[in-house]
N, C-alpha and C positions, 0 to 999 in steps of 0.2 A: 814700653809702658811700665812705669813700675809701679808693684803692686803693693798690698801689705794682706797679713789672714788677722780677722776675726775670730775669735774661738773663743766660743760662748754657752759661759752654766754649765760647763766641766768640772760640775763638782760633787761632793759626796753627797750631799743631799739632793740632789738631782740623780747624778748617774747610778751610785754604787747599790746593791742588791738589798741593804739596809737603811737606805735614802728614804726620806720623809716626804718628799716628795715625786708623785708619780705623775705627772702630765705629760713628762719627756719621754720615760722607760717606763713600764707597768713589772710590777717586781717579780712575776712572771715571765717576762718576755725571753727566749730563746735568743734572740739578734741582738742584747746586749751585748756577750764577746765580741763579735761583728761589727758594730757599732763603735766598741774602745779600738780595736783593730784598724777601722778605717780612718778616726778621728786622730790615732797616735799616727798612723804613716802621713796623714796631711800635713802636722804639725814638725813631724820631718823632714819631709819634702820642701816646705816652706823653709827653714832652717838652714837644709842644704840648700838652696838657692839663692839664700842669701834676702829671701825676703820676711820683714820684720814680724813679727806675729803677736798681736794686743790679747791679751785675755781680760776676760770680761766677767766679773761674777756681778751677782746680785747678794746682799745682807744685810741684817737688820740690827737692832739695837736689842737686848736681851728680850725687853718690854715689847716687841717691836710696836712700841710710839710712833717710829719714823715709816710703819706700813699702812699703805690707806688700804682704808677699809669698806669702799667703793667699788668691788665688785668680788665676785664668788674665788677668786684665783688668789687672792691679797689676804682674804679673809681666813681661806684656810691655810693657807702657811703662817696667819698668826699663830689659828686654832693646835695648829701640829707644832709649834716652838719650831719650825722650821729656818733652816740659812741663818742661824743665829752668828752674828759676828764675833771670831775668837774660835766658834765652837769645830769639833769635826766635821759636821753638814756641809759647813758655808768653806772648808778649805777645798783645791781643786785634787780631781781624785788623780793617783800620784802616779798613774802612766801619762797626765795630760797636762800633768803641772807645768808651769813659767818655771824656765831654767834663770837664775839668777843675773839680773838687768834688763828682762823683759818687761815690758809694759804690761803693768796692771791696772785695771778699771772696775771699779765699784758703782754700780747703780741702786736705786730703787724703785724704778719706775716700771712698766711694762715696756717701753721704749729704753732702751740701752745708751741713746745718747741723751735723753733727759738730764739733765743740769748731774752731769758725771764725771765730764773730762774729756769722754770719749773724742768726739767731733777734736778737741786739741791733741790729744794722742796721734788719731792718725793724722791729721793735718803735718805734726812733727816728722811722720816719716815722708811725707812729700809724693805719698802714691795719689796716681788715680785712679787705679784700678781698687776693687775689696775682693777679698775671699769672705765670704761669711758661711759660716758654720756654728751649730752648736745645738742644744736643747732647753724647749722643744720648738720646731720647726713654726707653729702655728703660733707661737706667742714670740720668744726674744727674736728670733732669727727673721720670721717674718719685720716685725716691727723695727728692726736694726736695719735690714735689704730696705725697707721702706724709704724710709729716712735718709741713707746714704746715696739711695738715689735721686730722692729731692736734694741732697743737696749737693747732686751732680756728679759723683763718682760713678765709674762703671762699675756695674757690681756682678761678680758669680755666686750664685747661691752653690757652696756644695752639698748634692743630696745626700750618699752617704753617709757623711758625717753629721749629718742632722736626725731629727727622730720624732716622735710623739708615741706615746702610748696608745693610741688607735691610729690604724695602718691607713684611713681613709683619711683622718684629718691631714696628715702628714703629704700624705697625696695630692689632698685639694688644696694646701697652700702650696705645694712646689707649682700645680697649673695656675695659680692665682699670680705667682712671683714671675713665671715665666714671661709674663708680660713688659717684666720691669726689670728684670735677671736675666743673664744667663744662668740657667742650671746643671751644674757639670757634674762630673761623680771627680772622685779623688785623685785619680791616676790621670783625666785629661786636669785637673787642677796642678799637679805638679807639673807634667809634661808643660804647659803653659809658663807655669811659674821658670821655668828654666829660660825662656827668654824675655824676662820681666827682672829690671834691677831698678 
C-alpha cells in the first residue's frame, strides 16, 4: 500500500518556546523536546522509506483580512499577529522543515484540505494510505484525519507526533479518531512505512 505523511503546523509559531500560539504546546510544557524528537524521527523514517511527506502550514496576510473571524481560535491569532506570511512565526521550525522539493501546502481554514491544494498534493503522490501528524491534535490533525477519510484514504493518526496543550483534549480526540484512524505511535509508523512504496 503505498503511503505518504502529513506533517502539520510545524512551525514557529506553533511549536517553538516563543510561539504565539499556544493550543498545540503551552509554553510551559516539559514534552516539547519529546514532541520535536518524535515528530523529527517520523519525518525521517518516512524519508528513509522512500515515502513522500506533504507539510502543511497555515498563514495569513499581514492584515490577516484573509482570517475569519467566526470563532474564538481565528480571532485570536488575528489578536496575536500570529502565522503572519513571510514572517518567523509562520516558517516551519527548522528541525522539521521540508528539505528542498518537498511538497508544501498553505491553508487557512481549520480543515487543511479547504480550497489549499492539499487533496491534489496528495492525490499527486498516488498513496492510499496517510500518516497524519502535526499540531495540535484536536484542531488541524483532527480535521485533516477527518476529511481524508471521507475521502477514502486509509488514514493513521500518529500520536506522538501530535499534541495539544492540555493532555485531556489531546487524548479525547485520539479516542474520537480511533474510530476512523488507526492511531499508531512513531516507531510502528515507520516500521509500517518500510513496506509501503
Amino acid at each position: 500500500m503505498k503511503a505518504a505523511l502529513l506533517a502539520m503546523h510545524y512551525q514557529n509559531d506553533v511549536l517553538h518556546v516563543d510561539g504565539k500560539v499556544r493550543v498545540g504546546v503551552a509554553a510551559d510544557d516539559p514534552a516539547r523536546p519529546r514532541l520535536i524528537a518524535s515528530a523529527a524521527r517520523l519525518i525521517a523514517g518516512a524519508r528513509a522509506n522512500g515515502v513522500p511527506v506533504i507539510f502543511v502550514r497555515i498563514a495569513f496576510a499581514p492584515d490577516h483580512a484573509d482570517c475569519l473571524g467566526n470563532c474564538l481560535l481565528f480571532r485570536r491569532v488575528a489578536e496575536t499577529g500570529a502565522v503572519v506570511e513571510g514572517s518567523w512565526g509562520a516558517e516551519f521550525y527548522r528541525e522539521l522543515a521540508p528539505l528542498a522539493g518537498e511538497a508544501v501546502v498553505t491553508h487557512k481554514r481549520n480543515n487543511p484540505f479547504w480550497a489549499s491544494g492539499l487533496e491534489e498534493a496528495v492525490r499527486a503522490t498516488g498513496a492510499t494510505r496517510l500518516y497524519v501528524a502535526g499540531i495540535a491534535t484536536n484542531h488541524v490533525v483532527e480535521h485533516g484525519a477527518r476529511h481524508a477519510s471521507d475521502l477514502g484514504y486509509d488514514v493513521a493518526v500518529v500520536a506522538d507526533a501530535c499534541s495539544t496543550a492540555q493532555a485531556h483534549l489531546h487524548a479525547a480526540s485520539l479516542e474520537t479518531l480511533a474510530m476512523l484512524a488507526d492511531v499508531v505511535r512513531v516507531d510502528e509508523a515507520v516500521a509500517r512505512m518500510g513496506g509501503s512504496r
